[in-house]
C-alpha positions as CSV (number, residue, x, y, z in Angstrom):
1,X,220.5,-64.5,30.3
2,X,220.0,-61.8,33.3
3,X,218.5,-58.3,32.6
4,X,214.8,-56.7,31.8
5,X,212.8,-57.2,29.1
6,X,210.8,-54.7,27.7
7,X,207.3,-55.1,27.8
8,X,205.8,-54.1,24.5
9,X,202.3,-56.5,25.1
10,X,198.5,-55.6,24.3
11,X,196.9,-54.5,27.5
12,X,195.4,-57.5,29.6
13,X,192.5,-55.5,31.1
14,X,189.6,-54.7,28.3
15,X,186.3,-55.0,29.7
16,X,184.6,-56.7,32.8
17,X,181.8,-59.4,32.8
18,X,179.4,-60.5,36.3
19,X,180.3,-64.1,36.7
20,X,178.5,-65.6,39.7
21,X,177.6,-62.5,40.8
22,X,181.6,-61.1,40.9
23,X,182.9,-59.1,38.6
24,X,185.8,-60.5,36.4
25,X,188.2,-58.1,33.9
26,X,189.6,-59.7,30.6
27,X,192.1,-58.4,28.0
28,X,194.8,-59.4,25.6
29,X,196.2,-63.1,25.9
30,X,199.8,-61.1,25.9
31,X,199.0,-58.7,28.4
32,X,197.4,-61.3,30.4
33,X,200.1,-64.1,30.4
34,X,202.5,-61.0,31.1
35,X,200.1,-60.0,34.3
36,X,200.1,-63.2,35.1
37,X,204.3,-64.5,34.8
38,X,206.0,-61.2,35.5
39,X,209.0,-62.8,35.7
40,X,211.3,-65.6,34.8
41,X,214.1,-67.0,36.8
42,X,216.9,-63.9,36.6
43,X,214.9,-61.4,34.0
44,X,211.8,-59.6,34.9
45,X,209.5,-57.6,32.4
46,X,209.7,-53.6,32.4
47,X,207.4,-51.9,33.0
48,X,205.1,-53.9,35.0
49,X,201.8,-54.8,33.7
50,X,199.6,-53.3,35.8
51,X,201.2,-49.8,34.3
52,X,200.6,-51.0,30.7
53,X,197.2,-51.8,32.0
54,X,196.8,-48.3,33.7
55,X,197.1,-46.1,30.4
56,X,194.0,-48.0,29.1
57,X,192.4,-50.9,26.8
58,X,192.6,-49.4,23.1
59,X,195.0,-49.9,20.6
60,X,195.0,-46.6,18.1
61,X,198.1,-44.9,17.3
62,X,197.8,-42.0,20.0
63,X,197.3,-45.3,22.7
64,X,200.5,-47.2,21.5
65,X,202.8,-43.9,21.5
66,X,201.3,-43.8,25.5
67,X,202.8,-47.3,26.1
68,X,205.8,-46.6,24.0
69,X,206.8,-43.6,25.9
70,X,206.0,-45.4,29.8
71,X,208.2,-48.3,28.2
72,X,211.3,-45.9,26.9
73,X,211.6,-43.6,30.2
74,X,210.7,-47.2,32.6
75,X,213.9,-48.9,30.7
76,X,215.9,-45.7,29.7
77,X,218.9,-46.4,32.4
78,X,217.7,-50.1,33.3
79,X,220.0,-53.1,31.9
80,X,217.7,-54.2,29.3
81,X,218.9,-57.9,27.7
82,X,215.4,-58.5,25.2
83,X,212.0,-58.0,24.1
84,X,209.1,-60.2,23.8
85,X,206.3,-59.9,22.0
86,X,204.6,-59.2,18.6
87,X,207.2,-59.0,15.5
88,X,205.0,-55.2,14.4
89,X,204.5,-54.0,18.1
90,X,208.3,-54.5,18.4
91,X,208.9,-53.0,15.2
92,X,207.1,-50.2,15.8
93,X,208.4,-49.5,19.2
94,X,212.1,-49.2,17.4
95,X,210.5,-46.9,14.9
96,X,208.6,-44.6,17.5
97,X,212.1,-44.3,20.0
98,X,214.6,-43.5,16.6
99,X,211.8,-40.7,15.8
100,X,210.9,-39.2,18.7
101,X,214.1,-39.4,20.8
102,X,216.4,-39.8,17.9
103,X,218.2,-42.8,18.9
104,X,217.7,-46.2,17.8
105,X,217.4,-49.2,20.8
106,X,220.9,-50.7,19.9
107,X,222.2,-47.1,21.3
108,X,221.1,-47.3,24.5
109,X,220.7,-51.3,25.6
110,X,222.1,-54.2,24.5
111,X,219.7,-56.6,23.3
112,X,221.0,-60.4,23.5
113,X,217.3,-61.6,21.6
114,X,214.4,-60.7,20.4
115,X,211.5,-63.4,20.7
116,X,209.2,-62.2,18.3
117,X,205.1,-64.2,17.8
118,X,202.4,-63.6,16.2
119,X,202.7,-62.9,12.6
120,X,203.8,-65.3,9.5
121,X,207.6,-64.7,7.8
122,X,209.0,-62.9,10.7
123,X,212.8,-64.3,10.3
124,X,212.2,-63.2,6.0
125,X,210.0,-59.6,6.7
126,X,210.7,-58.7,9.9
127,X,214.2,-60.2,11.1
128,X,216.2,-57.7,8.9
129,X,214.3,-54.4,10.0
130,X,214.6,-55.5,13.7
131,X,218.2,-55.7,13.3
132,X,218.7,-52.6,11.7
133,X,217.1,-51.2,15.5
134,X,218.5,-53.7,17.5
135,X,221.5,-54.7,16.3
136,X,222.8,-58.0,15.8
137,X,220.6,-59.8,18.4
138,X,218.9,-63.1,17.2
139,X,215.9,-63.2,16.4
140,X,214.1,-66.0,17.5
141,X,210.2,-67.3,16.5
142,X,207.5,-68.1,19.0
143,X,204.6,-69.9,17.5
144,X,201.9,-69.2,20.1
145,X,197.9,-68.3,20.4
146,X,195.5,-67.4,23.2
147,X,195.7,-71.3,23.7
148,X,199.1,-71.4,24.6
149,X,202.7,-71.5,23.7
150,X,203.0,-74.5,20.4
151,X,205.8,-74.6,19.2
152,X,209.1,-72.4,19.1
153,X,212.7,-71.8,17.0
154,X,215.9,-73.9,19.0
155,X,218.7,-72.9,16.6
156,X,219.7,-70.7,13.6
157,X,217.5,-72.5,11.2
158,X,214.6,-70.2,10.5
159,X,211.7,-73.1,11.1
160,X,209.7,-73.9,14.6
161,X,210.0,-77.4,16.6
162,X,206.6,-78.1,18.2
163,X,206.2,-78.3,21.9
164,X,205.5,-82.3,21.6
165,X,205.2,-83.0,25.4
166,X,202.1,-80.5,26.1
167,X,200.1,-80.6,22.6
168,X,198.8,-83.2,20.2
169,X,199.3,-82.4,16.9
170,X,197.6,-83.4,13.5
171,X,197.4,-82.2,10.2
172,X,195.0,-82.4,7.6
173,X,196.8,-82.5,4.0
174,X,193.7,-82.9,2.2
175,X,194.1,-85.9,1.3
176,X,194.4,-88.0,4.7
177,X,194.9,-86.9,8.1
178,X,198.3,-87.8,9.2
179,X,200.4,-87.1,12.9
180,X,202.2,-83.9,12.7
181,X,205.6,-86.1,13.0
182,X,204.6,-88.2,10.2
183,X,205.1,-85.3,7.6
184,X,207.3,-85.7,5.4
185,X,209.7,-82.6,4.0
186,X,207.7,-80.8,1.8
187,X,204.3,-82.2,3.0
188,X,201.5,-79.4,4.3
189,X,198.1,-78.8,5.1
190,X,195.8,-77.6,8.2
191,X,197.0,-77.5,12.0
192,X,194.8,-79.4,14.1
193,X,196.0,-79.2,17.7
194,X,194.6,-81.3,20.8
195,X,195.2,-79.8,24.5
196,X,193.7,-80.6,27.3
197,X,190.8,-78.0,27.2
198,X,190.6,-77.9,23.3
199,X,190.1,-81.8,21.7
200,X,191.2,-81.2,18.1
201,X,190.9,-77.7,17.5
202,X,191.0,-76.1,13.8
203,X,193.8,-73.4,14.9
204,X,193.1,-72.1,11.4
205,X,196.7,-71.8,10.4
206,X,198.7,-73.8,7.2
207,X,202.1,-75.7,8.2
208,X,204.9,-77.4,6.0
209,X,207.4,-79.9,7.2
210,X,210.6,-79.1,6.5
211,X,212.4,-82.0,7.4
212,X,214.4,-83.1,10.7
213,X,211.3,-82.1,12.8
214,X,211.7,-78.6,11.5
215,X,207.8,-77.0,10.5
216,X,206.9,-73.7,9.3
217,X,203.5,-72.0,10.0
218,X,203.5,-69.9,6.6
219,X,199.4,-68.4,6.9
220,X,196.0,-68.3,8.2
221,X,193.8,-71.0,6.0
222,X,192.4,-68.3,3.1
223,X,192.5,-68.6,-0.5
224,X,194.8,-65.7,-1.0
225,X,197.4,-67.9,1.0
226,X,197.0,-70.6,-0.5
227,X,197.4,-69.5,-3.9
228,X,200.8,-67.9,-2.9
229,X,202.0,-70.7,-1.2
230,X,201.2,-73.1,-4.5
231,X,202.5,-70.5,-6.6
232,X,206.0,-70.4,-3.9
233,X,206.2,-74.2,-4.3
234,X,206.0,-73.9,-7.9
235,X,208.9,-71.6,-8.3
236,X,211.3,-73.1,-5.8
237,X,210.2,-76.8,-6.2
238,X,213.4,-77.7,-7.3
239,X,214.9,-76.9,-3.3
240,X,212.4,-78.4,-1.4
């Protein structure tokens, strides 16, 4: 796939810190890893980073419709191909171009995919909404963190197939600790992940198996999701 692709990330310059007597910056993990990888192979990212960066570190309304606008008149006659980024920020991008300028972003590029992080149901909540923007582009889950890049969707299947080459991953069922592999379909608990800087890390996040090395990261590790995820496995037991 050739083209741009819009860049809707957090800003990767925040604040600054004296290390050593120099001063570093820090920001978003987004921002960052889109400062950092500008491009890959035939697509680039548009606009640029450092502009994202140059309209400032906050994140209120008033400072998203700043990067939304820099975005919309960078790619207005570009060939854009895809976005990349968070399933809302996305969302609300689509939302902010249709009201302001009237058209929606299937009228002026056309998007071959949208890969979409960061938040839990996004082929269930947000897949349909995006398509009523984009159009008919898949829509395709990244399961990723400040740590890195886990796990990702491959096909049509609406489920993530973990990145087994890089991480190390366990998970905690609460009854035994078992090899993220080892689940079986239906089998769930608490991602533990191992990486070379982080030995075991509590990512904080609840995963299923859903069978043929298919997971799904369905919440943060809170009561509230728990409860709706036993209640979800009571009603639909029957199809798991």
């Amino acid at each position: 796939m050739t083209g741009r692709i819009l860049n809707l990330n957090f800003p990767s310059v925040v604040a600054s810190m004296d290390v050593g007597g120099q001063t570093m910056t820090y920001g978003y993990s987004s921002g960052t890893y889109a400062r950092l990888n500008p491009a890959l192979n035939q697509v680039s990212l548009l606009p640029r980073q450092e502009e994202i960066d140059s309209l400032g570190p906050g994140i209120t309304k008033p400072d998203w419709e700043k990067r939304f606008e820099l975005v919309y008149e960078r790619a207005l006659n570009e060939r854009v191909t895809a976005t990349m980024g968070v399933a809302p920020v996305i969302l609300s991008f689509a939302r902010h171009v249709n009201r302001k300028h009237g058209k929606a972003p299937k009228e002026l590029w056309k998007i071959r995919a949208l890969f979409c992080t960061s938040v839990r149901k996004i082929q269930f909540k947000y897949a349909p909404l995006l398509r009523k923007y984009f159009g008919d582009a898949p829509v395709v889950e990244i399961y990723s963190a400040t740590e890195g890049v886990f796990a990702q969707q491959l096909d049509d299947l609406p489920y993530v197939t973990p990145n087994y080459d890089t991480y190390f991953f366990e998970v905690e069922t609460g009854k035994e600790t078992k090899m993220l592999h080892e689940l079986r379909r239906g089998e769930w608990g608490k991602l533990i992940i191992s990486s070379c800087m982080f030995p075991r890390y509590d990512i904080g996040d609840l995963i299923e198996a859903m069978g043929k090395n298919y997971f799904r990261v369905f919440g943060r590790n809170k009561p509230l999701t728990l409860l709706e995820h036993r209640l979800h496995r009571l009603l639909f037991r029957w199809f798991l």
